[in-house]
N, C-alpha and C positions, 0 to 999 in steps of 0.2 A: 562267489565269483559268477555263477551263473544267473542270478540277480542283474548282475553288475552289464554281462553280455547283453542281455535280454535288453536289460534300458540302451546299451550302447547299438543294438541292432535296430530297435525302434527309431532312436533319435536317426539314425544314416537311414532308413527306411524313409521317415518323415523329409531329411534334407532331398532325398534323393528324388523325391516325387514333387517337394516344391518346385526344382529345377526343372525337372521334366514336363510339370505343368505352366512353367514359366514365370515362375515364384523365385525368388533371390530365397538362398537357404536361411537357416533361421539364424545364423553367426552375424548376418548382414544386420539386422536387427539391432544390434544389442549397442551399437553405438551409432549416431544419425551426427555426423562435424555439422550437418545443414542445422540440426534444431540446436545444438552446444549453439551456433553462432545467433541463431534467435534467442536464446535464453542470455548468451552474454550482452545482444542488444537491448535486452528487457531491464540486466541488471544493471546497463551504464545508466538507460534515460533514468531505471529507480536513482541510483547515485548525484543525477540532478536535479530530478526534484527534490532530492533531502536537503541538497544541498542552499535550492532555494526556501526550501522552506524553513534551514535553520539561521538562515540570514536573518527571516523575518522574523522568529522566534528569539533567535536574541537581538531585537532589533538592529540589528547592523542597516536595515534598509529600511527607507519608509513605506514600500510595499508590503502586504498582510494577504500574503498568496491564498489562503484560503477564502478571502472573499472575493477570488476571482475564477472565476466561471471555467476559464481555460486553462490556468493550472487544476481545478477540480477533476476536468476531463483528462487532461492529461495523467494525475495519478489514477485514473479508473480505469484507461488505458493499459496502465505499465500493471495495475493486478489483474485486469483480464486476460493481457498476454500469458501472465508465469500459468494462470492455473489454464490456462488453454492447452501451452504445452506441457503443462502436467498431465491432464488426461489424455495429451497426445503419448509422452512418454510409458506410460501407465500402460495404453492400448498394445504397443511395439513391443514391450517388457515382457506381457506376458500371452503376444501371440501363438506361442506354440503350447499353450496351458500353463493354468496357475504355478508360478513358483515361490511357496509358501515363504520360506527361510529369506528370500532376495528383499518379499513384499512388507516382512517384519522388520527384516533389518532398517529398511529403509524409511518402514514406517517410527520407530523408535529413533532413528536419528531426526526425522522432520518434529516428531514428535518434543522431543527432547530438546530441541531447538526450541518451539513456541514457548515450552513451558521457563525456558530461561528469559526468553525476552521477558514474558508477565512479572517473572521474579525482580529484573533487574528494572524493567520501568516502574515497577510498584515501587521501587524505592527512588525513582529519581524522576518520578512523574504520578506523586500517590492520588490526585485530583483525575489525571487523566491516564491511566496507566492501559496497556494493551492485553487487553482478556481475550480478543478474539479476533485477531489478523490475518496476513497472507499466510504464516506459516501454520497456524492454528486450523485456520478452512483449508490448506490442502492437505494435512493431515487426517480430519476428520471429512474430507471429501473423498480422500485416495480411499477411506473405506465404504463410503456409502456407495461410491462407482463398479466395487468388486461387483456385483450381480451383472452389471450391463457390461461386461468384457464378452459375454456370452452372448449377450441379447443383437438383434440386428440393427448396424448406424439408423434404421429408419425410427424404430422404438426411442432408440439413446436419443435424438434428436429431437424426437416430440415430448418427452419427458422434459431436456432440456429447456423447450421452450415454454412451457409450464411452470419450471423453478425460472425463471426467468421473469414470467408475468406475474408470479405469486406476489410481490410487493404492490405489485399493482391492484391484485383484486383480494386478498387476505387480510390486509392492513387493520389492525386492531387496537386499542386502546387497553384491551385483556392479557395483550403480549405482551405488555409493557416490564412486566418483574423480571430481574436481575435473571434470574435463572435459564429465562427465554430469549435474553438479549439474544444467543450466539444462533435463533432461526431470521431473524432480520424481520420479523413480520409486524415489531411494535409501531406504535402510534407517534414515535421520536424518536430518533440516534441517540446512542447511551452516548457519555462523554470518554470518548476515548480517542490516542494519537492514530491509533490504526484501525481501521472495523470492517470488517471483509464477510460478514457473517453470510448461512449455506444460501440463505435467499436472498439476491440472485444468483449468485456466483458461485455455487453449484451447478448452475447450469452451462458454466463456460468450460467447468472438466468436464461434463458429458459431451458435450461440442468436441472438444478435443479427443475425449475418448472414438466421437463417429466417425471425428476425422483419421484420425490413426485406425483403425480398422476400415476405413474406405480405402485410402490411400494406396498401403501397400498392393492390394490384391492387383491392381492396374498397374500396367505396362511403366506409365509414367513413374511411377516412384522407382523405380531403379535407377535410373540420371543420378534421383535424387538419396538414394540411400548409398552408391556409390561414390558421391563426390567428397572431396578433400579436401581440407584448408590447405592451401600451400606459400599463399602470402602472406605478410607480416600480420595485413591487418584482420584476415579471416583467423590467422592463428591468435592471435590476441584473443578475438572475441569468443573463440575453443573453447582458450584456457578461462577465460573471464566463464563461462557456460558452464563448463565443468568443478568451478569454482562458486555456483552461484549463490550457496550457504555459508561458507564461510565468510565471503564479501557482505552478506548480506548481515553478519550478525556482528560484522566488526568495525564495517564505512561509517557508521553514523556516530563511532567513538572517538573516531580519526577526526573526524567533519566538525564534530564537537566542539573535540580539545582544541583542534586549529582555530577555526574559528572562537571560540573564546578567548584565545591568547590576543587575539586581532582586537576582540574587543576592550581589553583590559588598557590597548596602547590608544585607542580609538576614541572609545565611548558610545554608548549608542548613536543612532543615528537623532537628530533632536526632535523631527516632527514624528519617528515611531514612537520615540518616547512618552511624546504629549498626547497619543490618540486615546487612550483612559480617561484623564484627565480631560480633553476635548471632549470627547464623548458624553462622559458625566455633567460637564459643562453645558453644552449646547441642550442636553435633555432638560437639566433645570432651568436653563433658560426658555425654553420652549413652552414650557408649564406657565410660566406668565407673558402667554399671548403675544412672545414679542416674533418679530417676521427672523424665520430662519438664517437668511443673510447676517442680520444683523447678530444676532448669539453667534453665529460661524465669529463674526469679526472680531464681537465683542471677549470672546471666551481667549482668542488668537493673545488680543492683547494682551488678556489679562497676564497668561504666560509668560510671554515676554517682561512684564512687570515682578512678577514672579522670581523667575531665574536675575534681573538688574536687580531686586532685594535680596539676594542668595536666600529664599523662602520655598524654593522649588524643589529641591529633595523631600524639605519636610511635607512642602503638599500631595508629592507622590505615595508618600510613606503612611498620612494620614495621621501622622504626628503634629500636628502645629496646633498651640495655644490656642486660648479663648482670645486672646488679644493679638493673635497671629491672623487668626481666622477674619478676626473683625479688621485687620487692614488689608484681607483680599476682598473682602464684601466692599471695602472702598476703592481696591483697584479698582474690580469690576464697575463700579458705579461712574467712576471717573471713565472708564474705556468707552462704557454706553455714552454719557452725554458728548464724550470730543468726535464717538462715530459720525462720519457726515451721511450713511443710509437714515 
């Protein structure tokens, strides 16, 4: 019992002198509606780019987001936000001193989260499965940060910007083994759907973390740690904030099945479907000297010739006979000479 006083006269000790120095007490802390509604903005814009991206994955679209620049930024955007405001949260959590029991707990549930994604996309993505993603780096970030909760934003920040330049100047062809994928310093991207690895993106929780330890001690963030969701659409983005693991581990199953159901009545889209095949096409055509134009056109046709023989499943599949084969080596030969390039 006298344990118990001792800690309860510190903590009012501790609240009573933040006030008095013009500190919001430490209960102000412990829930911020302002970051719930940035994190629930982080987890809708995730929610569409999956959603673009599973379009193109199961070709519903002829777009292939990934080889477009601004959808690239844009999901580098949406993982720099969550782990920003994870070492924002991180820094707020355990302003008034470490709390060991809150930091486990928390770390074992993020934890336990990654390691189900790896389980569940190793089986339905075993070429590209996810070893080392958002929830994987902020779990193994939220521990490499515990030192710098103590150290000053100006330290956490130049660190920061060191893991930040590390791809830039570390870059190796020695990192390249599996083992080292999850420091991000090899010489090429492992093949995987998600990759978030500590370099660079360790350095956007230490950002977070200087930001949340700058923050509070100034005037200004009272506004800000007192304010409230009170309309529909700030309350929305709360609950979506306060929600943003569970959403996180179960939208792209939803996104999935829906979208697959669409595809089964649909079909893919037809020039997604042909870009392999394109592809392979125009490269072998290229190999004999013929001008790019014309392979784009000539490959085009062939396709088309393809799909009017019903022979285009089996050319996707890499099924088709010796004498299957030999009457697309005649499409193609018939599509080159009707070309008028």
């Amino acid at each position: 019992m006298t344990d118990e006083l001792s800690r309860a006269g510190a903590t009012w000790r501790r609240a009573s002198a933040d006030a008095s120095a013009g500190h919001p007490p430490a209960a102000t802390f412990q829930r911020w509606d302002a970051i719930d509604v940035a994190r629930g903005v982080a987890i809708l814009a995730m929610i569409v780019y999956h959603f673009g991206w599973d379009l193109s994955f199961l070709q519903l679209i002829e777009t292939n987001v990934l080889q477009i620049p601004a959808w690239r930024w844009f999901a580098r955007g949406i993982a720099g936000s969550f782990l920003l405001l994870a070492g924002v949260g991180l820094a707020l959590a355990h302003l008034q001193g470490f709390r060991r029991s809150a930091f486990l707990r928390r770390l074992l549930t993020v934890g336990g989260a990654a390691l189900a994604v790896t389980l569940v996309t190793y089986f339905v993505f075993p070429d590209s499965y996810i070893f080392f993603g958002i929830l994987h780096c902020i779990a193994v970030s939220s521990v490499l940060a515990l030192p710098f909760l103590r150290l000053p934003p100006a330290i956490t920040l130049l660190v920061a910007a060191f893991c930040l330049a590390a791809p830039f100047l570390f870059t190796s062809a020695a990192l390249d083994a599996p083992s080292l994928d999850w420091l991000g310093l090899g010489a090429s991207d492992p093949v995987t759907n998600d990759y978030v690895p500590i370099f660079p993106w360790f350095g956007m929780v230490l950002i977070g973390v200087a930001l949340g330890k700058a923050l509070v001690p100034r005037a200004g963030a009272w506004p800000l740690a007192r304010w409230r969701a009170r309309d529909p659409l700030s309350r929305f983005l709360v609950l979506a904030g306060r929600k943003s693991l569970p959403i996180y581990l179960l939208h792209q199953l939803v996104l999935l099945a829906l979208l697959s159901g669409i595809l089964q009545v649909t079909g893919p889209n037809p020039r997604a479907e042909a870009r392999p095949f394109m592809n392979d096409c125009v490269a072998s055509c290229l190999r004999e000297n013929v001008p790019a134009a014309t392979c784009s056109s000539v490959c085009s046709c062939t396709v088309d010739r393809l799909r009017q023989d019903d022979l285009w499943q089996k050319a996707l599949s890499g099924a088709m006979t010796e004498d299957e084969r030999t009457r697309m080596s005649r499409m193609a030969q018939q599509c080159l000479r009707r070309d008028p390039s």
